[in-house]
C-alpha positions in Angstrom: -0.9 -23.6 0.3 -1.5 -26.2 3.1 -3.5 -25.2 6.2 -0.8 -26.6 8.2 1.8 -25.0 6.2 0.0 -21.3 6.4 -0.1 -21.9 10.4 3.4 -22.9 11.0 4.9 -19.7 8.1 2.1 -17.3 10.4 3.7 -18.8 13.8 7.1 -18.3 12.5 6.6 -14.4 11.2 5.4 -13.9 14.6 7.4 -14.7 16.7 10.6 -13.1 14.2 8.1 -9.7 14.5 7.8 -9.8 18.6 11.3 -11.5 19.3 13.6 -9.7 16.9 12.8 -5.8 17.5 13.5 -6.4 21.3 16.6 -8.1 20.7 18.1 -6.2 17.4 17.2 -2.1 17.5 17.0 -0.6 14.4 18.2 2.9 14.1 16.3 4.0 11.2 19.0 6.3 9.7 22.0 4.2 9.6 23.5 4.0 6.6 27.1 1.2 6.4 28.7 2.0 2.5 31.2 -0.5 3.2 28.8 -2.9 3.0 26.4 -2.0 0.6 25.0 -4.0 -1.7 26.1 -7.2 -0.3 24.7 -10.6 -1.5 22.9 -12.8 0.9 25.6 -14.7 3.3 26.5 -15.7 7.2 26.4 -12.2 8.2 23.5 -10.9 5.6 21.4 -13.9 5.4 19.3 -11.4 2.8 22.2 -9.4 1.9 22.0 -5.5 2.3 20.9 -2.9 0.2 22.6 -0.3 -1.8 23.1 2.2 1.5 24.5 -1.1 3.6 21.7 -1.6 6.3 20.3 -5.1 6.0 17.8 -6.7 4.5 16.5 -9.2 6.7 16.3 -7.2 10.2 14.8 -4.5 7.8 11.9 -6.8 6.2 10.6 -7.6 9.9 10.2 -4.4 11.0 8.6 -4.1 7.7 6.3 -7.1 7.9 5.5 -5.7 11.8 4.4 -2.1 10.5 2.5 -3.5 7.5 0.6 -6.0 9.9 0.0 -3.7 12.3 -1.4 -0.8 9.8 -3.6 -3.6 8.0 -5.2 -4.7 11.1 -6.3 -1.2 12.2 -6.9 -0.1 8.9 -9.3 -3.6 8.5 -11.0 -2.7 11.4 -11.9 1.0 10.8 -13.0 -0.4 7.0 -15.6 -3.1 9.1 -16.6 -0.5 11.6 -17.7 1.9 9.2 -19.2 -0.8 7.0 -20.5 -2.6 9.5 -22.7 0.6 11.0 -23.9 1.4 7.3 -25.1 -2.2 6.8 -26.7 -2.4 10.3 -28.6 0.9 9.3 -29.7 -0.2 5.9 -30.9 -3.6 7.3 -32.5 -2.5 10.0 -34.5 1.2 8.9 -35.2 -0.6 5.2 -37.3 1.7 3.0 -36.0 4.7 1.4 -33.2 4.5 4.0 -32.3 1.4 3.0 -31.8 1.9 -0.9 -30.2 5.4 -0.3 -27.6 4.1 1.4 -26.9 1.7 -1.0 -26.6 4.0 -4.1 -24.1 5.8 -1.5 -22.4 2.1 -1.2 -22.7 1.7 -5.3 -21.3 4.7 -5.6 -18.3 4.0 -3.5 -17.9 0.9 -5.3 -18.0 2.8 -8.6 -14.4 4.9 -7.8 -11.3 3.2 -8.1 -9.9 2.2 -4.9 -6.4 3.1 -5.5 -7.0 6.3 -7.1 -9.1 7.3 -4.2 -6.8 6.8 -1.8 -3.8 8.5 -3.1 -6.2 11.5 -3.7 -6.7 10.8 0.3 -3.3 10.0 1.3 -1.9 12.8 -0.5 -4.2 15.6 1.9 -1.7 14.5 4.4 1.5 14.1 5.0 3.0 10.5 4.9 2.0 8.8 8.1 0.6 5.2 9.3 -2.9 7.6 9.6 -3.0 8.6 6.6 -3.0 5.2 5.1 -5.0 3.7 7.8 -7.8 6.3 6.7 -6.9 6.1 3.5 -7.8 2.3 3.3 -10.9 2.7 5.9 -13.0 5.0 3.5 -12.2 3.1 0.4 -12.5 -0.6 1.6 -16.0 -0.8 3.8 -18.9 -1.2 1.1 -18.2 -5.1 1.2 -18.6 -5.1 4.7 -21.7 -2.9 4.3 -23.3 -5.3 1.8 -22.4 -8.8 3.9 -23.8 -7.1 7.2 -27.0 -5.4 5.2 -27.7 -9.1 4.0 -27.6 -11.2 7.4 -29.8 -8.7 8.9 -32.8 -9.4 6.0 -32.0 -12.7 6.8 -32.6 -12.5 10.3 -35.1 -9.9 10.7 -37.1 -12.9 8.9 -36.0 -15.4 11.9 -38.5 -16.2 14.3 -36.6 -15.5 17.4 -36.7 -11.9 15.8 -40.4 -11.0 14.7 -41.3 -12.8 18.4 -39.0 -10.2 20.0 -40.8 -7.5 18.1 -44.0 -8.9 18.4 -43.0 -8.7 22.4 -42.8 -4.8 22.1 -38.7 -4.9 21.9 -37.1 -1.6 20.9 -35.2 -1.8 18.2 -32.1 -0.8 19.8 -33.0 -3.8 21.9 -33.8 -6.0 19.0 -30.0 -5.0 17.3 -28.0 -5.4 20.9 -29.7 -8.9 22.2 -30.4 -10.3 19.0 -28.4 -9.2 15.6 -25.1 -8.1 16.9 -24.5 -11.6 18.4 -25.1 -13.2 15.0 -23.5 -10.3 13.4 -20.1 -10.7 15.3 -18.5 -13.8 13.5 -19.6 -12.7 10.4 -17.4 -9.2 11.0 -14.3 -11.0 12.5 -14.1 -13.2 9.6 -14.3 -10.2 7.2 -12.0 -8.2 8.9 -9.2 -10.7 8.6 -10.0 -11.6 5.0 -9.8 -7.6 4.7 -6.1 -7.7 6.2 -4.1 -8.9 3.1 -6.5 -6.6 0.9 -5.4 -3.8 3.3 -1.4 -5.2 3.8 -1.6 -4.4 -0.1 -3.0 -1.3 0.0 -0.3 -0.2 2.3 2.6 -1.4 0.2 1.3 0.0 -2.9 0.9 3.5 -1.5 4.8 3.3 0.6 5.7 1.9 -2.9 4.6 5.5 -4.9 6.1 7.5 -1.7 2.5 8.6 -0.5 2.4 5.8 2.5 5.0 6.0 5.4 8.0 8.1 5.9 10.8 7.3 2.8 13.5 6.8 5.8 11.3 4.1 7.7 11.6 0.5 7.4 8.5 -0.6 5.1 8.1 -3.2 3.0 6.6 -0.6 0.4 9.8 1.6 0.6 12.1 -1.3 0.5 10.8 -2.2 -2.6 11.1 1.5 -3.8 14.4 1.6 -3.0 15.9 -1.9 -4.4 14.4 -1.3 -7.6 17.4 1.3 -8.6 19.7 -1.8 -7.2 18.2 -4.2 -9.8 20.1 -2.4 -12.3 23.2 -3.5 -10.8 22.2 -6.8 -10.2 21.1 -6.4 -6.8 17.9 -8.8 -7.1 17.5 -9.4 -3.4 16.9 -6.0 -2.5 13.3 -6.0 -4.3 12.9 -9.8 -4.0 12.8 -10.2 -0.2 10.7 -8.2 0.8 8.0 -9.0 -1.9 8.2 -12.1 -0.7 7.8 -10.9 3.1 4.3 -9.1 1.7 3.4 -12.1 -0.7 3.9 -15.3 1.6 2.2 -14.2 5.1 -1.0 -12.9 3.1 -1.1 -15.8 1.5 -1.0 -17.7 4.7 -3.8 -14.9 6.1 -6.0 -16.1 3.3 -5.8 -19.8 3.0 -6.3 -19.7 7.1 -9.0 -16.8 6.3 -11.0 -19.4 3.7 -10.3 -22.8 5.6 -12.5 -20.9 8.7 -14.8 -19.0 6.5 -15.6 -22.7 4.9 -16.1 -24.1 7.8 -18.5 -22.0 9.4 -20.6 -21.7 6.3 -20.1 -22.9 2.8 -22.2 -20.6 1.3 -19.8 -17.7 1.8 -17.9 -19.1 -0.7 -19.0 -16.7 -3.0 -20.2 -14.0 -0.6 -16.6 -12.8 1.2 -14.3 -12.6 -1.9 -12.7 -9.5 -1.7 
């Protein structure tokens, strides 16, 4: 996918995701049996699904929950890996390697599985999943943030601040967190698809949000009885609402990751 060609799809889902909930409000629990299952036309560009409500208006509010939960949920995953790594890095020693057998050991569990055993301690909710993808998603984080601070507690700028008698509270506030900053942005938002995912799959099994609420997970769920009838655009759309803007996310995600520095080429793949 084209870099100019991720931006414009990005700048087009959102402004549908801020313009069209304003505009068009959703009641959650209308059901139209006169019109269900209806092929995409003028008045369903998507069509409708098999209780009537439509397709498209549903899919955005999808698209806005799924965004919005893999945002936060990338951020928890790079705060919690991001304090891990800075502790790792910056105690070394027997700190240092025990918290990486914790992070080997995290890495060890199946993501998935591990969070629908955490999901399912909790009733479906955005919090759930948000913690749900939080716990199981931070090692790589860990591991990318443990790594820059080696690298920089080598740097000269560094051993001349210790050498100075810095604290090392000093040291991590004036001198690694400012180097450590773009490294966790660009992370986080190669995280959001990963988490977007995570989300869908978990709505998808009926452990993420609420069955009655407009996600792209439960969409899914539902249309998949309709393709048995022939209804292919239930299921179809809003894959493609998941599959296309984390696409975009992720060419956008690389193209500034490759920029910045090459060798994360092999470093960020999540």
């Amino acid at each position: 996918m084209p870099v100019r060609f991720a931006i414009g799809t990005l700048v087009l889902l959102a402004l549908a995701v801020l313009l069209v909930p304003p505009v068009v409000q959703l009641d959650q629990s209308l059901v139209d049996l006169r019109a269900a299952g209806q092929p995409p036309s003028l008045s369903h560009p998507l069509g409708t699904d098999e209780v009537g409500r439509d397709v498209l208006i549903r899919s955005i509010y999808g698209l806005r929950v799924s965004f919005l939960v893999g945002l936060v949920a990338a951020l928890v995953s790079m705060v919690i890996g991001g304090l891990v790594g800075l502790a790792a890095g910056t105690l070394g020693g027997l700190p240092d390697r025990l918290l990486m057998r914790v992070v080997d050991g995290f890495n060890a569990l199946p993501h998935l599985l591990f969070g629908i055993f955490i999901v399912a301690l909790f009733a479906p909710s955005a919090a759930a999943v948000v913690v749900s993808v939080g716990v199981t998603h931070w090692t790589t984080a860990a591991r990318i943030v443990r790594s820059e601070v080696l690298s920089l507690r080598s740097r000269p700028f560094v051993e001349a601040a210790i050498s100075g008698g810095s604290t090392r509270t000093r040291v991590i506030r004036r001198h690694l967190l400012p180097h450590l900053l773009p490294h966790l942005m660009l992370a986080t938002v190669l995280m959001m698809p990963h988490a977007i995912w995570h989300e869908t799959a978990l709505s998808f099994l009926g452990l993420g949000l609420p069955p009655h609420l407009a996600s792209l997970g439960n969409m899914i769920n539902d249309g998949q009885r309709s393709l048995l009838t022939g209804d292919w655009w239930s299921s179809l759309m809003p894959g493609l609402f998941i599959l296309v803007p984390t696409l975009a996310v992720s060419v956008l995600a690389q193209h500034w990751r490759d920029r910045r520095n090459p060798r994360w080429r092999s470093e960020l793949e999540l």
